[in-house]
Structure formats: structure tokens, C-alpha cells
Wavefront OBJ file of the C-alpha trace (Angstrom):
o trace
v 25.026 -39.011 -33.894
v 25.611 -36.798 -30.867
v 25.511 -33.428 -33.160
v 22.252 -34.691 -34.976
v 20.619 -35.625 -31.561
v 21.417 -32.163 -30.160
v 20.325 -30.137 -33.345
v 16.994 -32.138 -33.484
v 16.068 -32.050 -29.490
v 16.647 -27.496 -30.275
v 14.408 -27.600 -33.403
v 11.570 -29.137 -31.231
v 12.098 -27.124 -28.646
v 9.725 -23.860 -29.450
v 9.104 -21.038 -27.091
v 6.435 -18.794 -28.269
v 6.741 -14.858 -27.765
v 4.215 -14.851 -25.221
v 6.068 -17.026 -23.014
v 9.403 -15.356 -24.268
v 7.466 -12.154 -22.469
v 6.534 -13.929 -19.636
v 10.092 -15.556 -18.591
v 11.500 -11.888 -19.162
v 9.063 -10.630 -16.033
v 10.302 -13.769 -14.367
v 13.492 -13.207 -14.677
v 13.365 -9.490 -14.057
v 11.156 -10.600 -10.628
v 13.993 -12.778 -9.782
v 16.351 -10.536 -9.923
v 14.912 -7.447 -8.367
v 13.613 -9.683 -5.492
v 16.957 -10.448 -5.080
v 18.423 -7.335 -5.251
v 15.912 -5.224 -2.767
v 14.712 -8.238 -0.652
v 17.205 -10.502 0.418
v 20.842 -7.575 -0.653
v 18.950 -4.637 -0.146
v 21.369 -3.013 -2.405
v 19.254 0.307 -3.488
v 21.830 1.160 -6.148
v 21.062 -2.355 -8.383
v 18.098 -2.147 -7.544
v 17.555 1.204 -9.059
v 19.481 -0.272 -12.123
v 17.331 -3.200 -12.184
v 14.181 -0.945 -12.554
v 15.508 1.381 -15.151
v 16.411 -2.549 -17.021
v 12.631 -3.326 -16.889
v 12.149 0.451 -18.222
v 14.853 0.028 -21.261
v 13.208 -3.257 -22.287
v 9.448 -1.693 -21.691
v 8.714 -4.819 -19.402
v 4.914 -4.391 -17.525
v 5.696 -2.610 -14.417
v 2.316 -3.395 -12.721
v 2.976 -7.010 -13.773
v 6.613 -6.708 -12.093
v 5.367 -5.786 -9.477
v 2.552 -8.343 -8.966
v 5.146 -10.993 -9.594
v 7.720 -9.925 -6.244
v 4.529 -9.182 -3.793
v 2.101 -11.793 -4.730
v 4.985 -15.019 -4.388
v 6.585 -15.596 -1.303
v 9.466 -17.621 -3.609
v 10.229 -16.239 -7.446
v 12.279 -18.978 -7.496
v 9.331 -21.214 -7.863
v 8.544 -21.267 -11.526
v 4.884 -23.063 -10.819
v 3.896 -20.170 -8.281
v 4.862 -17.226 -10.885
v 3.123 -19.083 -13.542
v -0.118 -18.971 -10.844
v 0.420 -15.697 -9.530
v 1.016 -14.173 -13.537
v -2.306 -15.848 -14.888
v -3.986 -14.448 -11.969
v -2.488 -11.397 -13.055
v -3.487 -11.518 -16.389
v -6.952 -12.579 -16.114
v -7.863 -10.122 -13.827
v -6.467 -7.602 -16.518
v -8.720 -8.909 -18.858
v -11.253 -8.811 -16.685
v -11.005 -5.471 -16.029
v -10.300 -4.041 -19.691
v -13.855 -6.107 -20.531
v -16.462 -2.846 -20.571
v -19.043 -3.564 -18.162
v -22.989 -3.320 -19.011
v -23.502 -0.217 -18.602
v -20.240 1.017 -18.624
v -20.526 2.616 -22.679
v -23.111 4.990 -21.152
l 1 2 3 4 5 6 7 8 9 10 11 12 13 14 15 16 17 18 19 20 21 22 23 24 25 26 27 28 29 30 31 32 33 34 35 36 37 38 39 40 41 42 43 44 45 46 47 48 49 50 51 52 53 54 55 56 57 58 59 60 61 62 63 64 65 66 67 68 69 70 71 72 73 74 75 76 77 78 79 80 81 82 83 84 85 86 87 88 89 90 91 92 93 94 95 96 97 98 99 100 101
């Protein structure tokens, strides 16, 4: 019954590819706060960056995430800080009134 369990509790479990995208910028936050905050090791750092470049992460949105949260290790605060984020993206890409002319 154990296998069955198991196999049933991972077919329920669904992560859509927006929040697939979104715990990659998490995790890439994590890391790089990591690596130039609390090592200040320049070299992974560097190789950290060039990661986010290789898998075309948002840079902007990177970047939002490490100076916007005092903790990245607080999964509620990146959520807050990343919808922030977002909204004022969209808000922003919206044309204005009088913007078309």
C-alpha cells in the first residue's frame, strides 16, 4: 500500500509552468544572495549570473527578488515581493491614454 500511497500523493501533486518559472528565480535569488551577500565569493557569483543567462531567467526580476527581501529564504516574502514585481510590469506594459499618440 506504501508504493500506491506514494504514486497517488505525486499524481496530485501539479506544479504549473508558471510557478515552475517562478521557483527557478527563487532559487536562482537564493543562491546568488548567498553567494555575493553573505560568501562574497565574486567568482560563483559571476557563475551564478552567467546560470540565470544560460537558462534565460528575468534578470530585472532576479534582481528585484535579492534587493526587495531582506530573507530569500522566506518563501511567503518572495511570493510578495515577485507579484509586486509582476504587477507593476503589467502595469507598465498597459499603454496609457494617450500614450498611442
Amino acid at each position: 500500500m506504501g508504493l500506491l500511497q506514494t504514486l497517488q500523493g505525486r499524481l496530485l501533486q501539479y506544479d504549473s509552468p508558471s510557478r515552475q518559472v517562478q521557483q527557478a528565480h527563487f532559487d536562482a535569488a537564493r543562491r546568488l544572495a548567498q553567494a555575493q551577500f553573505q560568501l562574497a565569493d565574486a567568482q560563483l557569483s559571476q557563475r551564478l549570473w552567467q546560470n540565470v543567462a544560460d537558462r534565460d531567467l528575468d534578470v530585472d526580476r532576479i534582481i528585484n527578488l535579492l534587493y526587495s527581501c531582506w530573507f530569500q529564504e522566506d518563501s511567503a516574502a518572495l511570493r510578495a515581493a515577485d507579484a509586486e514585481f509582476q504587477a507593476r510590469r503589467q502595469q507598465e506594459s498597459i499603454p496609457g491614454v494617450f500614450e498611442h499618440c
